[in-house]
Structure formats: structure tokens, C-alpha cells
C-alpha angles and dihedrals in degrees: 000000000000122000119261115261119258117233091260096048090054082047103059096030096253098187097047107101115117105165090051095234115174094202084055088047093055106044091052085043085061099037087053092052089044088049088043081055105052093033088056082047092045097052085043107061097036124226123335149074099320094051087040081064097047088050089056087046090042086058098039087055087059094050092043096056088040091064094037088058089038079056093048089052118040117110 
């Protein structure tokens, strides 16, 4: 049985990788690390404008990931 998904692994669409690509692999490996982070942040310091912030980055950091692998895999 395969381990449950972390927050940032859901959030970067960890298992979709169809073409196997290890570049692919990677960068979601690292979004994921860098969402873990500010999610942990963003529970910590409760609502308001700092995790208001963290939920933007949070956000940024998906559609980041989503154009890097756009660029890995663009022929």
C-alpha cells in the first residue's frame, strides 16, 4: 500500500507524471518541500494577514511548478 500524499504533494500533483520524466520528478519534489514549508507557517500563525501571505505564496509556488514542468516538457 502506498503512503498517503502531504499537503504539498496533492498540491503540486505528485503522481502525474506520465512521460516519467526525472526533471519533472524533481521540480514537483521541490515545490512540494517549499508548499510543506509555508502551509506548516500558515497553520502556525492562525488567520490573518501573514497567513493570508503564505496562502498567496502557497498558490504562486503551484503555478510556478505548473509552468516549469510546462517548460520540461514542451516540444
Amino acid at each position: 500500500m502506498e503512503a498517503e500524499l502531504d499537503y504539498g504533494q496533492k498540491a503540486v500533483g505528485f503522481t502525474f507524471n506520465p512521460s516519467g520524466d526525472p526533471d519533472v520528478q524533481k521540480v514537483k519534489e521541490l515545490y512540494a518541500e517549499i508548499i510543506n514549508i509555508c502551509n506548516d507557517l500558515k497553520i502556525a500563525v492562525g488567520p490573518g494577514e501573514k497567513a493570508r501571505l503564505l496562502s498567496v505564496a502557497i498558490t504562486e509556488a503551484q503555478t510556478a511548478q505548473m509552468w516549469a514542468v510546462k517548460g520540461i516538457t514542451f516540444k
